[in-house]
Every structure is written in structure tokens, then in C-alpha cells.
N, C-alpha and C positions, 0 to 999 in steps of 0.2 A: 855536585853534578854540574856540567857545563849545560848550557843551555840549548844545543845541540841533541845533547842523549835525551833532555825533557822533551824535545819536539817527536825523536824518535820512540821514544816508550808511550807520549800521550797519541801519536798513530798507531803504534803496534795495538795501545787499546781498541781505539775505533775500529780498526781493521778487524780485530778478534771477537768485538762488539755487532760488526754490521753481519760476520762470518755467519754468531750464532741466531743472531734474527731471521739471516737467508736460512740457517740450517731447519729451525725451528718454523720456518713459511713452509718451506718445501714438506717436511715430515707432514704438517695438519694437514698438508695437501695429498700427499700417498695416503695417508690415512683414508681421508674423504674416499678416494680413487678408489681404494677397496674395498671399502663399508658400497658406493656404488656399483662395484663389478658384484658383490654376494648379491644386493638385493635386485641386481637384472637377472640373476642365475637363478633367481628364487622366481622370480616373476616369468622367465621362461619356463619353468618347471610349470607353473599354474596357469600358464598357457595352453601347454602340452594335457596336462591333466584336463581342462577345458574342454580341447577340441573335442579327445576321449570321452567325455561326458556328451557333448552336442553331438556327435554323432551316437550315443544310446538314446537320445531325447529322440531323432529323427527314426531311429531303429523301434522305436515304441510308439510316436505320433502312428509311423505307419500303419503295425498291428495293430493299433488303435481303431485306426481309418478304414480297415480292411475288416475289421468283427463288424465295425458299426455298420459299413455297406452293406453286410451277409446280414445284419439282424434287420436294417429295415428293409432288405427284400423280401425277407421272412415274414415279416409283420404285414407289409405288401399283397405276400400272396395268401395269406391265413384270413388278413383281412381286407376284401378289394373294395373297401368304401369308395 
């Protein structure tokens, strides 16, 4: 081998070398990307599920609020200590 072809096969390595380290950067990085887009999809979902619940917690505080006014007026007028 001339010493020429050595320069050009010892770059072809590097080259094919630095290729597969970009290649294999970039993958763990799509990877990352997706495992992040599921678990915001997951985390909007139990948002959504959330609010649906906070607004039954407010749908119940109310009838809540609205027995107890009726029973202490009850109490009230049965008994006018």
C-alpha cells in the first residue's frame, strides 16, 4: 500500500467513526424526544381528568353548603336560643 491510500482508509475510518457517534447522539436524543412527548400526553390526560374532578369537588362543596344552610336554619327556627 502507498502511503496515500493509508491516509485515505485511516480518514474513511474517522469519518465512518465520527458518522456513527452523530448517528447514535442523535437516536438517544429522538428517543429522549418521545419517551417526553408520551409522558406530556399522559400528563395532559391527568390534567383533563383533574379539572373533571375539581369541578365535581365544587358541584359537591356546594350541595354541601346549601344542606348545611337549610339545616342550620332548621335548627334556628326549632330552636330560637
Amino acid at each position: 500500500m502507498t502511503e496515500d491510500t493509508t491516509y485515505i482508509l485511516l480518514w474513511m475510518l474517522i469519518v465512518a467513526t465520527f458518522g456513527f457517534v452523530i448517528g447514535w447522539a442523535f437516536g438517544e436524543e429522538l428517543g429522549r424526544r418521545r419517551c417526553a412527548e408520551e409522558k406530556v400526553e399522559d400528563l395532559r390526560d391527568q390534567l383533563g381528568e383533574a379539572a373533571t374532578q375539581q369541578r365535581q369537588f365544587q358541584q359537591m362543596r356546594s350541595t354541601l353548603n346549601d344542606a348545611h344552610k337549610r339545616i342550620l336554619a332548621l335548627v334556628k327556627y326549632i330552636n330560637p336560643d
